[in-house]
Every structure is written in structure tokens, then in C-alpha cells.
Backbone bond lengths (Angstrom), bond angles and torsions (degrees), N, CA, C in turn:
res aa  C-N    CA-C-N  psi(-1)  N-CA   C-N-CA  omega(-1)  CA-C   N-CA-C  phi
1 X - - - 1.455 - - 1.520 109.51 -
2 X 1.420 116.70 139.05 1.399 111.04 165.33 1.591 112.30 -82.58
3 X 1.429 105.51 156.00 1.264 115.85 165.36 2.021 112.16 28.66
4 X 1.278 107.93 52.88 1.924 113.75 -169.71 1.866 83.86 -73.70
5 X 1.385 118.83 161.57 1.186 169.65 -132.64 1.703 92.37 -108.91
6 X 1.040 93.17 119.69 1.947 81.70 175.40 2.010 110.96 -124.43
7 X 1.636 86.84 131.76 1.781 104.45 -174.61 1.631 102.85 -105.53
8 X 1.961 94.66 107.16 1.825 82.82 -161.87 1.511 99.88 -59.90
9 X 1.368 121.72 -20.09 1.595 112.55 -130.60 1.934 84.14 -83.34
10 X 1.272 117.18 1.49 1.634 108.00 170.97 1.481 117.70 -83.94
11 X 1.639 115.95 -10.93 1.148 133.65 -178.99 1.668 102.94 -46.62
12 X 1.086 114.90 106.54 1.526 107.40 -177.29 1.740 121.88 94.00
13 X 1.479 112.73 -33.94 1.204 106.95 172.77 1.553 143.58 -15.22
14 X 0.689 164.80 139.73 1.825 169.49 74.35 1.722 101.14 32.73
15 X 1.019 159.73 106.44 1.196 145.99 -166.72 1.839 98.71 -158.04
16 X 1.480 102.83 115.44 1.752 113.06 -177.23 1.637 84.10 -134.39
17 X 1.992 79.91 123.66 1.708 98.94 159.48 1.412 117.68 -130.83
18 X 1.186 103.06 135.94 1.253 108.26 -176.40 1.770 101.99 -91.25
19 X 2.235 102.38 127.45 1.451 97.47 179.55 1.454 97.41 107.68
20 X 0.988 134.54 -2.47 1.658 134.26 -148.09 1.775 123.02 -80.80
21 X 1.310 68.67 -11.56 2.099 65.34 -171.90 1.795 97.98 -118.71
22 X 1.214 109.79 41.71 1.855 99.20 155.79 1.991 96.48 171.89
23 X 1.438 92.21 147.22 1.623 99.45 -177.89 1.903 101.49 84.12
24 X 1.139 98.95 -149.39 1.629 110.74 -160.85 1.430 81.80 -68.20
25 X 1.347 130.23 -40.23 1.279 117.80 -152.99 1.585 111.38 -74.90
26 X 0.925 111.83 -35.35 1.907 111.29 150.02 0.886 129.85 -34.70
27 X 1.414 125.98 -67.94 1.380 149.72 164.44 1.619 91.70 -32.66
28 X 1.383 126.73 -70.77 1.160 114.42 179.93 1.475 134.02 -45.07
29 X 1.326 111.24 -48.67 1.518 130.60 167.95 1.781 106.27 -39.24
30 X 0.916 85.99 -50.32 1.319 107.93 -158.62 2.094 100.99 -60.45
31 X 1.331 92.43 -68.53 1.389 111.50 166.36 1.367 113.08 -39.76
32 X 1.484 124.46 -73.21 1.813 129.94 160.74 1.264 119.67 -7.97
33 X 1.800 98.03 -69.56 1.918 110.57 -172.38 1.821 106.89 -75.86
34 X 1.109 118.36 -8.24 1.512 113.28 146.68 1.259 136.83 -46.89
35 X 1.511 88.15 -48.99 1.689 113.88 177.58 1.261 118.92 -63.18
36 X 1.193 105.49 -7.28 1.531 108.40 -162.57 2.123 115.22 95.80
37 X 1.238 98.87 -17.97 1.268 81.13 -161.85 1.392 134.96 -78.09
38 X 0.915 146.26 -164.52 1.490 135.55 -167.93 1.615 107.03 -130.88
39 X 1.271 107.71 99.50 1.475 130.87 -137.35 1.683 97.06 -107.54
40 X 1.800 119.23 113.80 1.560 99.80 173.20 1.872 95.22 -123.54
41 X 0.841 132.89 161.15 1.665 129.42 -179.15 1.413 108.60 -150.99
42 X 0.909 112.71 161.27 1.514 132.74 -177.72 1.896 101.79 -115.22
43 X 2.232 96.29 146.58 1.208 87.45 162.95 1.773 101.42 -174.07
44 X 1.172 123.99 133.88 1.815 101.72 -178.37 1.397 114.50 -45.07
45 X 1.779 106.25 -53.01 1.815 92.06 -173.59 1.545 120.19 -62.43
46 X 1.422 95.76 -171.99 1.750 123.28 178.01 1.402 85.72 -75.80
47 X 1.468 114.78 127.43 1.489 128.14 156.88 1.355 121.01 -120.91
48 X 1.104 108.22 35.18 1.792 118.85 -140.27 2.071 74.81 -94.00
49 X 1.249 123.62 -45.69 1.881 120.53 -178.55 1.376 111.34 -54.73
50 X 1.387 103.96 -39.86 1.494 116.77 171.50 1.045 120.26 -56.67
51 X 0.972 136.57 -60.04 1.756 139.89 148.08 1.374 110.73 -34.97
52 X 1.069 150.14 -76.03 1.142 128.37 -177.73 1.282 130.47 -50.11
53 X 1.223 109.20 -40.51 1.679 121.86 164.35 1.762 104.11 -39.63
54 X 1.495 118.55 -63.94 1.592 121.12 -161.39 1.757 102.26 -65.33
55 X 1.533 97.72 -34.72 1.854 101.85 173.53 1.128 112.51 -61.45
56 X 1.470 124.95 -58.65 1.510 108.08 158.78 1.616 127.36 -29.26
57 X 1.094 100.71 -56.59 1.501 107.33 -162.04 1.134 122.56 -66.79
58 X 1.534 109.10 -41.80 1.582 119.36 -160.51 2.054 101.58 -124.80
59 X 1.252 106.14 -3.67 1.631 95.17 176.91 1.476 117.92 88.31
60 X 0.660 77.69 12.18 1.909 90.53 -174.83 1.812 115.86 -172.36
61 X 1.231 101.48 148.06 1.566 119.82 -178.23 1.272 132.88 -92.34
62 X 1.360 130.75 96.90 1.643 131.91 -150.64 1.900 93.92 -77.18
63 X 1.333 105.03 143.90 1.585 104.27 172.57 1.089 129.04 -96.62
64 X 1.159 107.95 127.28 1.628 141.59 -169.96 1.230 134.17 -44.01
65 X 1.071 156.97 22.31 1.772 137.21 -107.97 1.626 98.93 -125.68
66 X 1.304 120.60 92.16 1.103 124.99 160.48 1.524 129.64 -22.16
67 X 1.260 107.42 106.22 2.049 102.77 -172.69 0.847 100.24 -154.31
68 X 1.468 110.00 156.45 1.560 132.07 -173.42 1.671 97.20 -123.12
69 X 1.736 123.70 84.37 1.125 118.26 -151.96 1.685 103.18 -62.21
70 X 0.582 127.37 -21.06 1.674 141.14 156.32 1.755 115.83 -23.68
71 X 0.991 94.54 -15.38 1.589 115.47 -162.19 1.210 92.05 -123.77
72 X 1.435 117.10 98.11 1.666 119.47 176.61 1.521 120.31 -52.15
73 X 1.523 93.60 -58.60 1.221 107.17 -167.94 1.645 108.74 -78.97
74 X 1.298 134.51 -15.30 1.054 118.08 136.42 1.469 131.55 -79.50
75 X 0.848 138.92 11.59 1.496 138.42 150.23 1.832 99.00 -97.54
76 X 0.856 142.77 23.02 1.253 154.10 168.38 2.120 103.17 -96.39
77 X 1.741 93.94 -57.93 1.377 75.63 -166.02 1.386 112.03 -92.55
78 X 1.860 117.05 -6.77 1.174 109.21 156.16 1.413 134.22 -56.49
79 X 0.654 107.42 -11.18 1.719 120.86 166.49 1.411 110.20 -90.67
80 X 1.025 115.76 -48.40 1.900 109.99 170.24 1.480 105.39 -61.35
81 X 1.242 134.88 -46.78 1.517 131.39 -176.14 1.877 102.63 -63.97
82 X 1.031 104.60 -60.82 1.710 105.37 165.73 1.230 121.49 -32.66
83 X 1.117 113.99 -21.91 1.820 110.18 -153.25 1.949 86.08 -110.64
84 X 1.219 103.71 -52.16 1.514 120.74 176.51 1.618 96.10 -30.74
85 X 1.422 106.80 -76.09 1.531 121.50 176.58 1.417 138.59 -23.98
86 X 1.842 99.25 -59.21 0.944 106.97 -165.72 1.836 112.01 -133.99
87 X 1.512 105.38 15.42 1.100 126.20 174.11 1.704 102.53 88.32
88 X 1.760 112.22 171.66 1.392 123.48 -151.34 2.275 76.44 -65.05
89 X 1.571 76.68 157.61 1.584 87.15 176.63 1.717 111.17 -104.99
90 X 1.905 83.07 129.30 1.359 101.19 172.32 1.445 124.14 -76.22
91 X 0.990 132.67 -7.45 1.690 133.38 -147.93 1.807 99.94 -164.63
92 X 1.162 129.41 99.45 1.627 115.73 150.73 1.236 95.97 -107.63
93 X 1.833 87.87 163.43 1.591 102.93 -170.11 1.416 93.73 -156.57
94 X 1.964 97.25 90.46 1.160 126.91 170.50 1.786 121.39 -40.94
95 X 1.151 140.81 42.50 1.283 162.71 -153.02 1.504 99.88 -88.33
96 X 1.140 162.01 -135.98 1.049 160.17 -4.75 1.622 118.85 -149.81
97 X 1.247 131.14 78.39 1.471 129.20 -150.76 1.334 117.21 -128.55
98 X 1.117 121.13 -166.04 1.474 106.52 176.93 2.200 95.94 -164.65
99 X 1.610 84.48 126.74 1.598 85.03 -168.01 1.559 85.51 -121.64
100 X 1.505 101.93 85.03 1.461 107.27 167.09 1.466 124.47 -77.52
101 X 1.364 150.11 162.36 1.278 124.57 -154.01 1.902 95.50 -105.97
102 X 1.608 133.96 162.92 1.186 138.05 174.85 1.263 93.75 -179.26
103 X 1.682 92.89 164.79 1.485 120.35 161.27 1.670 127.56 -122.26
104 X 1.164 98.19 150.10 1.346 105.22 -158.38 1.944 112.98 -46.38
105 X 1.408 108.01 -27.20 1.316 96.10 -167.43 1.889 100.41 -114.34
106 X 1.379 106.75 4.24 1.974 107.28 137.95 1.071 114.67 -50.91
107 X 1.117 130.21 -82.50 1.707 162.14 155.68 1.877 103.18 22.84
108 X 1.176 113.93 106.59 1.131 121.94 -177.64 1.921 108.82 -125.69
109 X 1.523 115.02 159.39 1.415 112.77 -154.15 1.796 100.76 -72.65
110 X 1.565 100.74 -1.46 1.542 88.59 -172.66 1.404 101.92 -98.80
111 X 1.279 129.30 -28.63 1.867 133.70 158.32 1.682 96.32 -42.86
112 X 1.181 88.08 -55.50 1.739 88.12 -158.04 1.804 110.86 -39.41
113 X 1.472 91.83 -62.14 1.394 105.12 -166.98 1.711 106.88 -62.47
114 X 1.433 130.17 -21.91 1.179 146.32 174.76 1.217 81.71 -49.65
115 X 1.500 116.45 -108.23 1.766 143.81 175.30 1.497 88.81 8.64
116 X 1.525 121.96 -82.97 1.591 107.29 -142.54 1.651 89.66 -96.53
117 X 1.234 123.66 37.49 1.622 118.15 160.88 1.624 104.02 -109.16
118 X 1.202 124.13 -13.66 1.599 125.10 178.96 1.592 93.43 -112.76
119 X 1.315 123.12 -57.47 1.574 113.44 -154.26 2.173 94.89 -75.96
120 X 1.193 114.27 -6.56 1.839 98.99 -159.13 1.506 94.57 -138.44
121 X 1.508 106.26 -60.91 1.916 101.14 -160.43 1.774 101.00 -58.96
122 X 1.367 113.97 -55.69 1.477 121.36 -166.16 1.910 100.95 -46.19
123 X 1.132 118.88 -35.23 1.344 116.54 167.02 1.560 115.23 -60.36
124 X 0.930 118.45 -62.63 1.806 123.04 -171.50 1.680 103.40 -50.71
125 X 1.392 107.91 -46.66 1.442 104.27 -168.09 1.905 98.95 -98.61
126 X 1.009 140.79 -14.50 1.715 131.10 133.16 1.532 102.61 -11.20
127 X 1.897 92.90 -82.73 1.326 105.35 -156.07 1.983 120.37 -54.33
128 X 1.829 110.36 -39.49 0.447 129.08 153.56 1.798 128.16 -18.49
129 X 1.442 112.22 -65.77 1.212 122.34 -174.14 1.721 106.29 -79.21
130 X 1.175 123.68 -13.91 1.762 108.32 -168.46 1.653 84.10 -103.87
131 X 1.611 127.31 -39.64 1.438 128.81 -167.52 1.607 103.89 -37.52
132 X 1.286 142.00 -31.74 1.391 129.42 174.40 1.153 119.55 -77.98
133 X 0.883 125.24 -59.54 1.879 130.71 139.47 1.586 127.46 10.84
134 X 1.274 98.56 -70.21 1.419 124.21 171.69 1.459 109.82 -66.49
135 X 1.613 104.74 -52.29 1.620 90.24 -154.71 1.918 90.63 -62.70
136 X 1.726 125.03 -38.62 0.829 127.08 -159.13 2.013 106.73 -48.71
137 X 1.379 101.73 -40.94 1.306 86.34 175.87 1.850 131.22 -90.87
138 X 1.310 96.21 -3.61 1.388 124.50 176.64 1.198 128.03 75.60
139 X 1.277 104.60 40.46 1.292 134.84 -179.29 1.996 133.57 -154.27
140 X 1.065 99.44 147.30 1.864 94.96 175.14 1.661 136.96 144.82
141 X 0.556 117.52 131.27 1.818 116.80 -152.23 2.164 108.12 -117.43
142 X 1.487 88.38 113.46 1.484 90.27 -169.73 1.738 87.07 -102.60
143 X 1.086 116.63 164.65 1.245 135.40 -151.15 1.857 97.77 -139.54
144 X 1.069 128.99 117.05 1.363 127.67 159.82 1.172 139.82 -122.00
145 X 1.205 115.35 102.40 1.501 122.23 -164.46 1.819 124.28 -66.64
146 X 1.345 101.95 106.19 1.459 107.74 -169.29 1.324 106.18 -113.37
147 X 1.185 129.86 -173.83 1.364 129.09 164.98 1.552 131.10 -140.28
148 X 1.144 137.22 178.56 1.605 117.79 -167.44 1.530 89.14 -104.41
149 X 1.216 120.82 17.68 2.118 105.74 178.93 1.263 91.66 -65.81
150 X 1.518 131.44 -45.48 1.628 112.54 -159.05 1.537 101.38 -78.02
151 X 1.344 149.42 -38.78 1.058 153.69 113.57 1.523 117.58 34.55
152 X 1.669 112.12 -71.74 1.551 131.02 171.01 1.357 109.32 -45.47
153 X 1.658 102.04 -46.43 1.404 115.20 -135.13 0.885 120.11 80.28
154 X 1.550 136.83 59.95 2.011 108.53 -159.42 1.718 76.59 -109.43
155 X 1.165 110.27 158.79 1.567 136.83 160.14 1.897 102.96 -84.03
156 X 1.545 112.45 168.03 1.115 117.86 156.44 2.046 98.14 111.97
157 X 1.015 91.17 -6.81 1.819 106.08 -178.33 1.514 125.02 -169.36
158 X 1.485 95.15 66.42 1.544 93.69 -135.88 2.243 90.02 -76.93
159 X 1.877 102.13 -24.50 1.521 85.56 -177.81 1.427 107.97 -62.34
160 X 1.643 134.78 -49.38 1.245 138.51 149.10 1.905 99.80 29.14
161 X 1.865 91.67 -98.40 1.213 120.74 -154.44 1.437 116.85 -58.19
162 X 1.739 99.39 -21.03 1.717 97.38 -161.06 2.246 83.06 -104.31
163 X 0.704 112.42 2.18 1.993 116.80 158.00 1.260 103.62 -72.28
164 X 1.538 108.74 -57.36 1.753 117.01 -166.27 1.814 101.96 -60.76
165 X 1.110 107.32 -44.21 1.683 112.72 -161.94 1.649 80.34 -77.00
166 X 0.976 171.20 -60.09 1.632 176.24 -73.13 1.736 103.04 -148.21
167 X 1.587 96.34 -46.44 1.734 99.08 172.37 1.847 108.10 -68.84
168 X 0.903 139.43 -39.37 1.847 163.16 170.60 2.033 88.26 -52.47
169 X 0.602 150.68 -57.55 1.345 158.24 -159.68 1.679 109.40 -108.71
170 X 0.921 130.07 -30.61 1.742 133.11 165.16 2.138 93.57 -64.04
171 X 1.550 92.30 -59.27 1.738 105.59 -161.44 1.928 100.45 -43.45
172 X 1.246 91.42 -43.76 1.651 99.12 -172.91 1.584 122.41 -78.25
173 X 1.709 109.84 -25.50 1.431 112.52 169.55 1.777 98.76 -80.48
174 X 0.738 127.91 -51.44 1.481 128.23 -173.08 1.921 105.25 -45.67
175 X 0.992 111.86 -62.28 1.743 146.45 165.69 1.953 91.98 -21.62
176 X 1.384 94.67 -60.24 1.263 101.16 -177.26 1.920 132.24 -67.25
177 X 1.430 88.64 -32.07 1.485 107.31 -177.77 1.150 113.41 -54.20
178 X 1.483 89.80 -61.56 1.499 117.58 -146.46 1.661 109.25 -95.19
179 X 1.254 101.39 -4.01 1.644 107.63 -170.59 1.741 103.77 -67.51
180 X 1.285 128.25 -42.27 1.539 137.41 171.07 1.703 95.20 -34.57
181 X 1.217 124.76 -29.03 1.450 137.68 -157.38 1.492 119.95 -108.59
182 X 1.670 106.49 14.33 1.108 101.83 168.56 1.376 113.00 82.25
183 X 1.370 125.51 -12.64 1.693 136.40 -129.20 1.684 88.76 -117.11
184 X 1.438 123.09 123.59 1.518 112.93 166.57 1.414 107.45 -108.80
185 X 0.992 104.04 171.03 1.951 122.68 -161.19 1.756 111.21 -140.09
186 X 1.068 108.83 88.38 1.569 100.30 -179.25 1.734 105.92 -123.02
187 X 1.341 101.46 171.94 1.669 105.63 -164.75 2.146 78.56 -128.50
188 X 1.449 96.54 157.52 1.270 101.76 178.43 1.530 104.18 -135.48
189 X 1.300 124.66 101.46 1.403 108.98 -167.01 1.755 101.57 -113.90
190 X 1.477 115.19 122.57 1.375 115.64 176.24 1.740 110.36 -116.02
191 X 1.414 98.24 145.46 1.691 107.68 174.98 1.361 104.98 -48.53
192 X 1.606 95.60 -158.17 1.628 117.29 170.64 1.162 114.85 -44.09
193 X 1.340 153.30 83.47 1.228 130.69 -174.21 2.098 100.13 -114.51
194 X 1.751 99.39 129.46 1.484 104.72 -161.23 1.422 96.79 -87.29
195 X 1.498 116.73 112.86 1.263 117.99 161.14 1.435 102.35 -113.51
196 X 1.411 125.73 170.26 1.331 125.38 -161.37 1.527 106.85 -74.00
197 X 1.305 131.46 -24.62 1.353 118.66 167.85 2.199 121.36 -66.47
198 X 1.672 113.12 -22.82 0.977 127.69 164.98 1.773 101.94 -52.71
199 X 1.499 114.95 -80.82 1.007 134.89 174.39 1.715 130.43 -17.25
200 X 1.444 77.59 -60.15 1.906 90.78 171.07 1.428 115.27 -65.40
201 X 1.761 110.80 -40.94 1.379 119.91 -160.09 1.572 112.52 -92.45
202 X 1.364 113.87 -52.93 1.016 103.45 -164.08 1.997 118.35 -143.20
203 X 1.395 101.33 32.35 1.193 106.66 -159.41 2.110 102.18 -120.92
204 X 1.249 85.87 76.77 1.485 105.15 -163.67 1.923 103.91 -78.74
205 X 1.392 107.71 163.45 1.640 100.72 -170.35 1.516 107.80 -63.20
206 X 1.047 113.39 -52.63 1.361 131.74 174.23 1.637 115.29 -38.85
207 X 1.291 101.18 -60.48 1.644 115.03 -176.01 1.711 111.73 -48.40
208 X 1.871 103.00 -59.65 1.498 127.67 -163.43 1.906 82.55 -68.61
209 X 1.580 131.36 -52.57 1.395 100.22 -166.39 1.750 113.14 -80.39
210 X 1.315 127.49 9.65 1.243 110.85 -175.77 1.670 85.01 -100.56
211 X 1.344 127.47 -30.84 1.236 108.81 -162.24 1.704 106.61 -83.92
212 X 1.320 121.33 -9.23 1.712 127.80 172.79 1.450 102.85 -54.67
213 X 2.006 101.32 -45.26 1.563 90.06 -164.80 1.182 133.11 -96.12
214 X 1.648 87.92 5.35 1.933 89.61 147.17 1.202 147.18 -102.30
215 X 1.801 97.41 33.52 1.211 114.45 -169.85 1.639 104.32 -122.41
216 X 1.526 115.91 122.81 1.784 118.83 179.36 1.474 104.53 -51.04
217 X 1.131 128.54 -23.98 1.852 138.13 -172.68 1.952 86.39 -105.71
218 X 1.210 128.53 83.98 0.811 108.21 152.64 1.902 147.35 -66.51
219 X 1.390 102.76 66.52 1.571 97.50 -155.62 1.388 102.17 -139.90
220 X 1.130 138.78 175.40 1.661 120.68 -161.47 1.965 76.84 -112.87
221 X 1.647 90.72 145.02 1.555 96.27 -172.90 1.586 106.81 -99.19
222 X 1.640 136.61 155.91 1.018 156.16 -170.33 1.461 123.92 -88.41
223 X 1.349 129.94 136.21 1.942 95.89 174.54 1.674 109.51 -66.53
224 X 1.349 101.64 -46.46 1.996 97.15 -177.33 1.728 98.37 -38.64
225 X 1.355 146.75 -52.05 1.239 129.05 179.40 1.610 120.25 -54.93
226 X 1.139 127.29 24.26 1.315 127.72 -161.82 1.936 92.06 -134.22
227 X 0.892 103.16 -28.08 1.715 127.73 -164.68 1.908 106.60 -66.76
228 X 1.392 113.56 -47.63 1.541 94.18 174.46 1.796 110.76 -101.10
229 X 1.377 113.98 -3.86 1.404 98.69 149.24 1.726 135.40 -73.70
230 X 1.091 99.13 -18.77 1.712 113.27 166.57 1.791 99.36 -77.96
231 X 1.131 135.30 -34.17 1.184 143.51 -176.29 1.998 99.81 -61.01
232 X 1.349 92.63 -81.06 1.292 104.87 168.42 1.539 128.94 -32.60
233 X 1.501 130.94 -35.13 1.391 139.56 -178.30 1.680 93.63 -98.13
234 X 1.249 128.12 -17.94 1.407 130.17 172.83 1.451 124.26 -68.16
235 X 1.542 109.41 -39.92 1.435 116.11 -164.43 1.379 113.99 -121.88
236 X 0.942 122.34 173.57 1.824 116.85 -172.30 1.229 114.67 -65.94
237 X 1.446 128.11 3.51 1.482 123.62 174.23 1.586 113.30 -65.81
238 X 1.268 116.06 -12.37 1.300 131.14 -164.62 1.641 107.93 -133.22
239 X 1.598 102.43 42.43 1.638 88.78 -169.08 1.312 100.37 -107.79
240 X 1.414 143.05 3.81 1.530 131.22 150.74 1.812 114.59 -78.34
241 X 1.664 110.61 31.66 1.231 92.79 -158.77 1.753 81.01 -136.13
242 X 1.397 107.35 129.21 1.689 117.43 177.57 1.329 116.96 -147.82
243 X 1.134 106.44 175.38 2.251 105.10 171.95 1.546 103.25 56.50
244 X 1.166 133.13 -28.64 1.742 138.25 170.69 1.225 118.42 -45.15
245 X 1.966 112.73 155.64 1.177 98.68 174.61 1.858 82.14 -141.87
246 X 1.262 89.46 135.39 1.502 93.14 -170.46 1.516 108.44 -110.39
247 X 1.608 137.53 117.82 0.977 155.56 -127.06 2.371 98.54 -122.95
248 X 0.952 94.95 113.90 1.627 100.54 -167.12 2.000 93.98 -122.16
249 X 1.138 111.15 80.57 1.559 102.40 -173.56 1.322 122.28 -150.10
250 X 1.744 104.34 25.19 1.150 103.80 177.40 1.643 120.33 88.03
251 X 1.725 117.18 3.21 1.629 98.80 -164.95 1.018 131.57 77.28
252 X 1.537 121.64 40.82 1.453 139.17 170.93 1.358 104.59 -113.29
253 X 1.085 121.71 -88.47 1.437 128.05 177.05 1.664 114.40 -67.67
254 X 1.339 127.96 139.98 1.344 149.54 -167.68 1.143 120.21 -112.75
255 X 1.519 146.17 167.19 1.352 131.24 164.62 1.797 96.85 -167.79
256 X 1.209 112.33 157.20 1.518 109.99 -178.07 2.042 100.14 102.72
């Protein structure tokens, strides 16, 4: 990013993302330890290049913690080791999903339950584990990464969409709970955005120009463009703002 927007109050932060070391969720990492903040993430692969890359970059080394968020209770204590580390966490940033492509009558109960154990449960119980944390200090901003496919309506992933529409409605009951608590709740939903796994997989000539032209920004979008609106729902610039789902996609989807 050139010249990005700076939120002191992340200077130092507690910051756990789930997904963190490749795709948008990099971009995010990446964006965070700019901020100053003190960045730990979860992810199945080797992120061990990724780390060196942000040490280069930013002077410091974001922590690593191998997880299969699928694994509650290990994404349970990765978050306790995080917090151990780098103190109770101010900021999660529910990130990390997987919008593999299917059709509805492929779709068997063991996909199914896959789908909303990476794209939905790993969120509830994320949020779950830092929510005491937070309320204890009376403050804290979870971040949930949704997207506008359910939005479109698009077919082609249909468990995908009905997780995403489930994350939009978790963001807003949570928003509600926890708000007495100081505690904010936002959903972050971005369009097409081409990261190299989009690219390789599923971002065909045909596909990328019908989906440009339903976008007012006709231009194929970046993860770093996704990076100071996650900033923004992260830090107090956005602290009269909760239960929302804020839509970054170029001018496709509308709201208001």
C-alpha cells in the first residue's frame, strides 16, 4: 500500500487472525505489524517464509501457531498461547475460510459439515475464547470476515454462501450481547478480490469480465485493498460502529 492511514491506538495491540500467513489474510498481517501491532495467527500450512518476509519488513516477527482451525480445541489454545504472549487480545480477525466450488445436489452431509466447520463454527468458538478477555478489560473489536457471494445470490457454492449469510447474523447477535461490554462486533464482507489462489482456481476470462461489469469500480480488486478497511473496523476510528457489515467490492452490492 502506498502511504495507508495510520490507527495509533493499534500501536502495540494484541491482534489474532485466523488464516494469517497467505491470501487477504496476509495482506492483513502484514497491514497490522505496520501498525505497530503485535500480530499472532493461525494456519495449517508452513508459514515459516512468511515470517521472515514480515521480519524483514516490519522489525519484528508475528507468531506462528500451527492450526487446523477445525480443531476447536486447538484453536482454543492457540489463542490462549497468543494471549499468554502478547497479552489478553484486543482485535480478532475472524478471516480464514475456504470457498471451495460445488453443487447443491454433489453436496453430501460430510462436505456439508466440513463447509460450516471452517467457513462458520471456527468463528463462534474464535470469538467465543477472546470474548472473556475483552469483556474483562472492557473493551475489543472482533472482525468477521464475510463476503457479498450470499449477497449476489451467486450459485456454484451454495454451503459457502449460506456460512457467509450465518456469519452477517452471528456478527449482529454477538454486536448485541456483548455491546453492554464495551465489546464491538463487525463483519467485513469483500467482493472478488484476486489473490493467487482465486487466480489459479477459479478466475476464468469469461467469469473475471462478467463479474468487472457488475462492479461501479470496474477493475479487478487486490487483497492490500481490503487491508485499511479491516484496519478501520479494528481500531477506535470505528468505535460507534457495531452489528454492521461493511461491504468493500468495488460497487456491486448496496445497502441503505
Amino acid at each position: 500500500m502506498t502511504d495507508p492511514a495510520r490507527f495509533p491506538d493499534l500501536d502495540g495491540a494484541s491482534v489474532f487472525v485466523t488464516g494469517g500467513g497467505s491470501g487477504i489474510g496476509a495482506a492483513f498481517s502484514d497491514g497490522l505489524m505496520a501498525q505497530g501491532a503485535k500480530v499472532a495467527f493461525v494456519q495449517r500450512s508452513d508459514a515459516g517464509d512468511f515470517c521472515d518476509e514480515m521480519e524483514r519488513r516490519h522489525g519484528t516477527r508475528p507468531l506462528f501457531l500451527p492450526c487446523d482451525i477445525t480443531d476447536i480445541s486447538a484453536l482454543q489454545a492457540a489463542i490462549a498461547h497468543a494471549a499468554k504472549a502478547h497479552g489478553t487480545i484486543d482485535v480478532l480477525v475472524n478471516n480464514a475460510a475456504n470457498d471451495k466450488r460445488h453443487s447443491t445436489l454433489e453436496v453430501d452431509e460430510a462436505f456439508w459439515d466440513w463447509s460450516q466447520a471452517i467457513n462458520l463454527k471456527a468463528y463462534f468458538f474464535a470469538a467465543q475464547a477472546v470474548l472473556p478477555g475483552m469483556r474483562e478489560m472492557g473493551r475489543g473489536s472482533i472482525v468477521n470476515l464475510s463476503s457479498i457471494s450470499y449477497m449476489m445470490g451467486n450459485a456454484g457454492y451454495p454451503a459457502y454462501t449460506a456460512a457467509n449469510g450465518a456469519i452477517t447474523a452471528l456478527t449482529r447477535s454477538l454486536a448485541r450481547e456483548f455491546g453492554p461490554d464495551g465489546i464491538r462486533v463487525n463483519a467485513l464482507a469483500p467482493g472478488w478480490v484476486f489473490t493467487q489462489k482465486q487466480i489459479d482456481l477459479w478466475a476464468t476470462e469469461e467469469g473475471v469480465a462478467a463479474h468487472l461489469a457488475r462492479q461501479c469500480l470496474p477493475r479487478m480488486l487486490k487483497p492490500e485493498e481490503m487491508v485499511e478497511p479491516l484496519l478501520f473496523l479494528a481500531s477506535q476510528a470505528s468505535r460507534a460502529m457495531t452489528g454492521q457489515t461493511l461491504a468493500v467490492d468495488g460497487g456491486v452490492v448496496v445497502s441503505g
